[in-house]
C-alpha positions in Angstrom: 7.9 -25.6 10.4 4.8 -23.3 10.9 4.8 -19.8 9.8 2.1 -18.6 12.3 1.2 -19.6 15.7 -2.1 -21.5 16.6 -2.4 -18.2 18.5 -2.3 -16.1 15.5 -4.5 -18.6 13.8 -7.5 -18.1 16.4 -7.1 -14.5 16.2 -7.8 -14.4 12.3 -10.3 -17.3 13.0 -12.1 -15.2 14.9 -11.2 -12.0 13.0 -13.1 -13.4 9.8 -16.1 -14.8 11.3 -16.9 -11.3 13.1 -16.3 -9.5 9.5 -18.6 -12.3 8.6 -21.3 -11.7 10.6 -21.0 -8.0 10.5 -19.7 -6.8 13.8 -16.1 -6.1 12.6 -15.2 -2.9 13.7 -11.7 -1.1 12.1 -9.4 0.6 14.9 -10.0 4.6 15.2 -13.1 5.3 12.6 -15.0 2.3 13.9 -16.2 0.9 10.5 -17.3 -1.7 9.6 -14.8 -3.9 7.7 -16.0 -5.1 4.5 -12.7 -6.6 3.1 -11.6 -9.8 3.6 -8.0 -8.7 3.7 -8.5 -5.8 5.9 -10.0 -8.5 8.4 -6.8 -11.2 8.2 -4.6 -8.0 8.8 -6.2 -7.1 12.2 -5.9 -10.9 13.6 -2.4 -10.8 12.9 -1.7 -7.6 14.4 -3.4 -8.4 17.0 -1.9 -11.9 17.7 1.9 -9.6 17.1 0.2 -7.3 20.3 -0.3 -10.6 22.1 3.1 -11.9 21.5 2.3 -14.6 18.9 4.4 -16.3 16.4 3.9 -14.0 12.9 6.6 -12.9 10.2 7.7 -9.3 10.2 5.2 -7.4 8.2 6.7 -6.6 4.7 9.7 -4.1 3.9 7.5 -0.9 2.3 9.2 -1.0 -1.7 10.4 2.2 -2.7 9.6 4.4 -4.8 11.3 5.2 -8.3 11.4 8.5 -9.5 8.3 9.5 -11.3 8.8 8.9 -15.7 6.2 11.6 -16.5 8.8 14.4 -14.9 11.5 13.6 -17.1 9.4 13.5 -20.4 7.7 16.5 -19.6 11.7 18.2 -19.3 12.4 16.7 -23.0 9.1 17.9 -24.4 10.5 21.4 -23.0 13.9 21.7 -24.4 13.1 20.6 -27.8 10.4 23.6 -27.8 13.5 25.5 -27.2 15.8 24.2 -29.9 12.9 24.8 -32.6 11.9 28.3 -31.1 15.8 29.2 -31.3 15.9 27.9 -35.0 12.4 29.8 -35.9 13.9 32.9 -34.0 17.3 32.6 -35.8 15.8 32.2 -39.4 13.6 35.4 -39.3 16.8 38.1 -38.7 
């Protein structure tokens, strides 16, 4: 069974061959689209406007907390311990 329509086919079709030939435009700025991915994504979106047969555009992944945060609170606390201990020693 087919993924995409023949619909959604034409519209990247046609979407390629314009970023091909130059006269790709992007939505709002009105660029010119250089990337070959950029192109495939506006056929599909706009075969999804026209009703076409395309999967559901992929879940966004989220996140993990950022590592460098919780290195940077070690690297902290140990500066603690060993001022405490220089701190201590001298009385």
């Amino acid at each position: 069974m087919a993924r995409y329509s023949k619909k959604a086919q034409s519209k990247v079709k046609r979407a390629m061959e314009e970023k091909k030939g130059g006269k790709l435009k992007s939505g709002r700025s009105g660029k010119k689209v250089t990337s070959r991915k950029q192109a495939i994504a506006i056929g599909l979106s706009e075969a999804r406007k026209e009703g076409a047969k395309v999967p559901k555009k992929a879940a966004a992944k989220k996140k993990s907390a950022p590592k460098k945060k919780a290195a940077t609170k070690r690297k902290t606390a140990t500066k603690r311990k060993t001022a405490r201990k220089k701190s201590s020693s001298k009385k």
